[in-house]
C-alpha positions, 0 to 999 in steps of 0.5 A: 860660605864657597871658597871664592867669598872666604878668598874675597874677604881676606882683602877686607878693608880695616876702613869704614864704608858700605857692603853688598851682600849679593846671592847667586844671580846677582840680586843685591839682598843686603845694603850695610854699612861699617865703622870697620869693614874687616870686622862687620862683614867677617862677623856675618860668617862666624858663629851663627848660636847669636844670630836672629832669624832674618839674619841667618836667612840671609846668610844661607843666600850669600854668594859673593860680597862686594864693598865700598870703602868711605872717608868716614862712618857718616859718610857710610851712613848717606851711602847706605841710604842711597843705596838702599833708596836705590836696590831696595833689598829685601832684607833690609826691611828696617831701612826702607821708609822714606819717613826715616830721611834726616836733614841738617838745616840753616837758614843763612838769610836769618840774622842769627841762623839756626842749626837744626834737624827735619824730616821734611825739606821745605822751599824757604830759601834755607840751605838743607844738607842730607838725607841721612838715615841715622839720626842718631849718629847724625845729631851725634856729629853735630853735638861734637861739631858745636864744640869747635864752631859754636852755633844756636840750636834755638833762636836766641832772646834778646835781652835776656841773660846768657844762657849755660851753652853760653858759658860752656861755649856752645852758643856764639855769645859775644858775637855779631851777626856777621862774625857769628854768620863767618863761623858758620860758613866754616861749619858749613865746610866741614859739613861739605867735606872741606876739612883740609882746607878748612884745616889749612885755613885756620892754620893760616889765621892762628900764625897771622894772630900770633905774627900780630902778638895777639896770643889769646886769639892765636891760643883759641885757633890752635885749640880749634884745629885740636879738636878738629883733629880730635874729630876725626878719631871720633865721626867724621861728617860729610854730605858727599860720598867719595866713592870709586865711580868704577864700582858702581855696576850700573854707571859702567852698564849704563857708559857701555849700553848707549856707547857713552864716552865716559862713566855718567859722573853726573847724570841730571833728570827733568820733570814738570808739576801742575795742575791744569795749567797752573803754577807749572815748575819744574825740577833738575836733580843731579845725581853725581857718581850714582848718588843724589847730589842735593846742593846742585838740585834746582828748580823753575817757574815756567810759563802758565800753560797746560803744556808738559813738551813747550814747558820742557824745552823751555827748562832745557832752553834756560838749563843748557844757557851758555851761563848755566853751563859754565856755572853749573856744569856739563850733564854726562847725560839727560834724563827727562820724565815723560815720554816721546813728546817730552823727549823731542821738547829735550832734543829741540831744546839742544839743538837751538842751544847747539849743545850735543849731551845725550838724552833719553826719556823713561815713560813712567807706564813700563818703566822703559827708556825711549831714545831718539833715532836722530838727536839723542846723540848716542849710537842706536846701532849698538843699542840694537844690537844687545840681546839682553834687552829687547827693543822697539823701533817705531818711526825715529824712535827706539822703545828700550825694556831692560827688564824684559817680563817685568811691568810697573806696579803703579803710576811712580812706584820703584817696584817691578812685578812679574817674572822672578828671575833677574834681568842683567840690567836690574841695576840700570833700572833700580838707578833710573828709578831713584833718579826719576822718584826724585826728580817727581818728588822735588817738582811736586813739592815745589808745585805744592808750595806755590799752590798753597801760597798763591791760594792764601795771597788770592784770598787775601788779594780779595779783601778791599784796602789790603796791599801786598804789604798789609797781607805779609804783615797779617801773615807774619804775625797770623802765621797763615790765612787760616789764623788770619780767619780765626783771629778775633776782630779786635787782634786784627784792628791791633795789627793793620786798624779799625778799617782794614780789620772790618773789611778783612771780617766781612770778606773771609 
């Protein structure tokens, strides 16, 4: 370890959060998080006889050692798979399948909702909060969360005798549906990162209760904000990351390379999805302070047409609505997947609207960044002016490679082939990257989920006699068009009747 890195590392922070371990050129090699960040990261330079092979290989490479500090270890746990999303070091080979992503999931619009936990994300209206990487320490959370907000972890049976977590009480027996959907909202909060004012707010019901000497009532709030506390001491939970935005290199490198007038707090990326011309959608992530932030993702259902730059500015068109910018926010800056005809759809777009955001768009071939000349609204003389980096200049636009010696290794694959020596911009790259994969990610799977519905409703569509209402019954109480298809003559004529269960036999 050099003197600089043992300096460093007297300032460690006795805080949970996330650290880099770096080697000479910069190359991030390591992404880990820490419930103490003193003790896990001085634990890396101490005595090496319990250290396994790959860690002792990453020692010998490391020269510098940067961190950040977090309000608590899960909101550690999304950083780090953020960041590991983003780099892709290559020692943290345990880290690195997407497969591993965890989401909290509640369907709001169920009339006893259902807290639960998937890999998969899907578009049913339900609200998702994540991803995170440890499962374990998610489930964990949500273990200790049910004991101050009680909730279903299965759908309850009707009629039936309460169960143990209803003695315990775990589950909301003796609730509504209203009153259970209220509490709910509470846990939603703190997940959210709300806790003070949550904190705040049951404080404020447990002295109106006992104001109205309804003491039982007051008794159970001040048990609550206890174990609210209690809660803090153990793992906190939060699907937001609270970082220091004049950290993150890359945000900084981006503010200074195309001369923005502030860090890109909130940065919003744009892709299209089809298939021929049908079912067209389109995706909006936003990534805030360099991270995903997946509760202000949207998406949209444009026209029906083989047209990637009319269905762009048709996006941008109902993005950059006065409504949609007092609601949602303003952009720091635009990303569009695609490139120059998507780009000038992106600037056409902004100039009926009158806004002046800056924009640019990454060609998926190279992995460069193309800018506009006129209506990009950044300054191309300072961008040309960079010897890091080389540019092209072609009519009113610029081509930007910020990875000089590099080319793509596949179509929407994150990794860089070639030279092996870094570029300065690595970490521009790596973020236009993520931010790109996930804006084609969230398109493509809202494209696969019209796909698959609009192909069981056309089959459907063609059996005589079967409205729209009859095909949502077959399908709630089927599952899909294959179990309608499967289904025996009789089960169908129980469902919609002897007539209609003839037909639906005859046409599939």
């Amino acid at each position: 370890m050099n003197k600089q890195l043992e300096a460093k590392l007297k300032d460690l922070p006795s805080r949970p959060g996330v650290y880099f371990h770096k080697s000479a050129s910069g190359e991030v090699l390591y992404v880990g998080k820490a419930a103490v960040l003193r003790n896990r990261v001085r634990q890396y330079f101490q005595s090496k006889k319990d250290m396994d092979i790959k860690t002792q290989a990453l020692v010998a490479e490391v020269e510098d050692t940067d961190w950040i500090e977090t309000e608590s270890e899960i909101d550690a746990l999304f950083l780090e798979s953020e960041m590991v999303k983003r780099y892709k070091p290559r020692f943290n080979v345990l880290l690195r399948d997407d497969k591993s992503q965890l989401y909290v999931r509640i369907d709001m619009k169920s009339e006893w909702p259902v807290v639960s936990f998937t890999r998969n994300p899907a578009d049913d209206g339900a609200e998702y909060y994540g991803p995170y990487y440890n499962g374990y320490a998610v489930k964990k959370a949500l273990r200790y969360l049910r004991r101050v907000f009680p909730h279903y972890v299965k759908a309850p049976r009707v009629g039936v005798r309460p169960s143990l977590d209803a003695h315990m009480g775990l589950d909301p027996h003796g609730m509504t549906s209203i009153e259970y959907k209220g509490e709910l909202k509470k846990l939603i909060s703190y997940i959210k990162g709300n806790r003070v004012q949550l904190v705040r707010e049951l404080e404020h019901e447990m002295k109106r209760a006992a104001e109205k000497q309804e003491f039982e009532q007051a008794a159970r709030l001040r048990n609550r904000i206890r174990n609210l506390s209690e809660l803090q001491r153990r793992i906190m939970f939060g699907d937001r990351e609270f970082l220091d935005i004049s950290k993150d290199k890359a945000l900084r490198d981006i503010a200074e390379i195309f001369n923005l007038p502030k860090l890109p707090s909130r940065i919003e990326c744009y892709d299209v999805s089809h298939m021929g011309g049908a079912n067209v959608v389109a995706s909006m992530v936003v990534f805030t302070n360099g991270v995903s932030d997946r509760s202000a993702y949207r998406k949209f259902k444009t026209a029906e047409k083989n047209d990637d730059a009319g269905n762009m500015k048709e996006t941008l068109l109902r993005r950059l609505s006065e409504k949609n910018i007092k609601s949602w926010g303003s952009p720091d800056l635009l990303i569009v997947d695609g490139g120059i005809p998507q780009l000038g759809a992106a600037i056409e777009a902004q100039a009926e609207r009158g806004t002046s955001f800056p924009v640019i768009s990454i060609a998926k071939r190279e992995e460069e960044i193309i800018v506009s000349k006129v209506g990009s609204h950044i300054d191309v003389s300072k961008l040309m002016s960079n010897e890091n980096y080389t540019v092209h200049s072609k009519n009113n636009y610029l081509t930007v490679n910020l990875h000089p010696g590099r080319v793509k290794s596949a179509g929407h694959s994150a990794n860089l082939r070639g030279v092996s020596s870094r570029s300065t911009y690595d970490d521009i790259v790596k973020l236009f990257q993520r931010i790109r994969d996930e804006s084609h990610r969230f398109a493509v799977s809202y494209h696969t989920v019209l796909k698959r519905k609009n192909q069981t409703a056309s089959s459907l569509e063609q059996v005589p006699g079967i409205g729209p209402a009859t095909r949502r019954k077959l399908i709630r109480t089927f599952g899909s068009l294959r179990g309608v298809q499967s289904a025996t003559y009789e089960q169908l004529v129980e469902v919609v009747g002897e007539s209609k269960a003839r037909n639906i036999k005859t046409t599939l």
